[in-house]
C-alpha positions as CSV (number, residue, x, y, z in Angstrom):
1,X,16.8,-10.2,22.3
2,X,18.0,-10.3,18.5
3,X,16.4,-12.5,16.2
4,X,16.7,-12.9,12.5
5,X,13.5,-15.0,11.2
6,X,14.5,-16.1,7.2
7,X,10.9,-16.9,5.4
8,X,10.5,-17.2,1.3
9,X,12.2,-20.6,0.8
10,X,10.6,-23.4,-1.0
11,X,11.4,-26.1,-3.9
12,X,11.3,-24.1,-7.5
13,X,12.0,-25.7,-11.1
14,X,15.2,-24.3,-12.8
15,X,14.5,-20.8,-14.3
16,X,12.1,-20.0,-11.8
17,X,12.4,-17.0,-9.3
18,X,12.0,-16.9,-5.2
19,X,12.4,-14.2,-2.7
20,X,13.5,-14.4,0.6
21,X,13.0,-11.8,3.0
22,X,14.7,-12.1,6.4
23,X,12.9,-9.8,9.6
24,X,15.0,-8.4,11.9
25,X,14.4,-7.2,15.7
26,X,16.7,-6.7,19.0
27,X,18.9,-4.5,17.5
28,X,19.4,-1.0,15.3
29,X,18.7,-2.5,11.9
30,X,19.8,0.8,9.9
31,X,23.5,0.4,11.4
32,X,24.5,-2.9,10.4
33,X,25.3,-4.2,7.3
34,X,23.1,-7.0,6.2
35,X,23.6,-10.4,4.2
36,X,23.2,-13.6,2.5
37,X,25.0,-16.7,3.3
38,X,24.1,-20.3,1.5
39,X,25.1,-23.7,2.3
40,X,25.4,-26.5,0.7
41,X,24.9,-30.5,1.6
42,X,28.7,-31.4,2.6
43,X,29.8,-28.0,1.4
44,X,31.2,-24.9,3.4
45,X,29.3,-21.7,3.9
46,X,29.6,-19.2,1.4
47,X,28.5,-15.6,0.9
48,X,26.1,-15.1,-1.9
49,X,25.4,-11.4,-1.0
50,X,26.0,-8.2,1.3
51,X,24.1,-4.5,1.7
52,X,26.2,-1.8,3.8
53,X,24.2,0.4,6.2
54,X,24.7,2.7,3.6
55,X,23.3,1.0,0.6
56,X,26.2,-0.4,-1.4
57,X,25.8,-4.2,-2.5
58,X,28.4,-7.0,-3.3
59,X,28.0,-10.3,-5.1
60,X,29.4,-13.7,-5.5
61,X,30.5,-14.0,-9.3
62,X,28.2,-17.3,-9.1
63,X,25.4,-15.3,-8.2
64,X,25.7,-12.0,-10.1
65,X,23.2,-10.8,-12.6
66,X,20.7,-13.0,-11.2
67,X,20.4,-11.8,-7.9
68,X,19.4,-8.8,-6.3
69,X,19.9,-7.8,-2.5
70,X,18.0,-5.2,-1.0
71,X,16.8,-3.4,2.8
72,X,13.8,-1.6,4.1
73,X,15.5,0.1,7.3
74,X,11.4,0.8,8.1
75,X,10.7,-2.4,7.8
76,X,13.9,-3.5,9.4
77,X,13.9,-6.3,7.1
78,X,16.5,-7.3,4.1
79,X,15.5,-9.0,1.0
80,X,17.1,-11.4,-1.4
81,X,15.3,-11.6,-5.1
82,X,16.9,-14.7,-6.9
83,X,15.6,-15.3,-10.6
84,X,17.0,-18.0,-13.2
85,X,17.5,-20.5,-10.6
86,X,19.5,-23.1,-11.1
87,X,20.4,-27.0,-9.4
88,X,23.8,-25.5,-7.7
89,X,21.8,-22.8,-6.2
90,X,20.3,-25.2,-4.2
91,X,21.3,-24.9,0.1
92,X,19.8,-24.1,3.0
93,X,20.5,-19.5,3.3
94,X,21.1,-17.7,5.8
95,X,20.8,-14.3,7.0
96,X,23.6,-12.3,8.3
97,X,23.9,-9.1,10.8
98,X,27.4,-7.5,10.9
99,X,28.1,-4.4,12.9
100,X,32.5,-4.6,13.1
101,X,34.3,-5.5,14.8
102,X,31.6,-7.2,17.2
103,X,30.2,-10.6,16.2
104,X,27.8,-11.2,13.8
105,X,24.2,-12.4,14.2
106,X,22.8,-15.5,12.0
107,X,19.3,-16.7,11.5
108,X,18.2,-19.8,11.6
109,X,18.3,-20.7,7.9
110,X,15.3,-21.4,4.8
111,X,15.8,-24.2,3.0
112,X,16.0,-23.4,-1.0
113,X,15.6,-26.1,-3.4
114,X,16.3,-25.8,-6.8
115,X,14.6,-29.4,-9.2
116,X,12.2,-30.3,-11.9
């Protein structure tokens, strides 16, 4: 059974940092590529970032430079740090399993708030 379980989500005042960390199980971790999807109230849902299976990362321009995606294939668990948070980065994120062309596998979502 695959599950992804998204944990590290909270309310933070602007500037501050959170990490998420999202657990993965059910499924060979180290082959897919892993990632980071947010959405918004009354907004689609967007990419914020991506890891291949072999390392290499991608960004939304919104996101870049503050950011920073990340995987522990022994710990079967991908990592997003986000520092200088601001309002707009608030939305509930997602994580994302991807091995192509099958479907992907979403988590449930944590809930990221960004307000003084």
């Amino acid at each position: 059974q695959v599950q992804l379980v998204e944990s590290g989500g909270g309310r933070v005042q602007p500037g501050g940092s959170l990490r998420l960390s999202c657990a993965a199980s059910g499924f060979i971790f180290s082959r897919y590529d892993m990632g980071w999807y947010r959405q918004a109230p009354g907004k689609q849902r967007e990419l914020v970032a991506t890891v291949t299976s072999g390392g290499a990362t991608n960004y939304a321009d919104s996101v870049k430079g503050r950011f920073t995606i990340s995987r522990d294939n022994a710990k079967n668990t991908v990592y997003l740090q986000m520092d200088t948070l601001k309002p707009e980065d608030t939305a509930v994120y997602y994580c994302n399993a991807r091995y192509r062309p099958y479907s992907p596998y979403w988590g449930q979502g944590t809930q990221v708030t960004v307000s003084s």
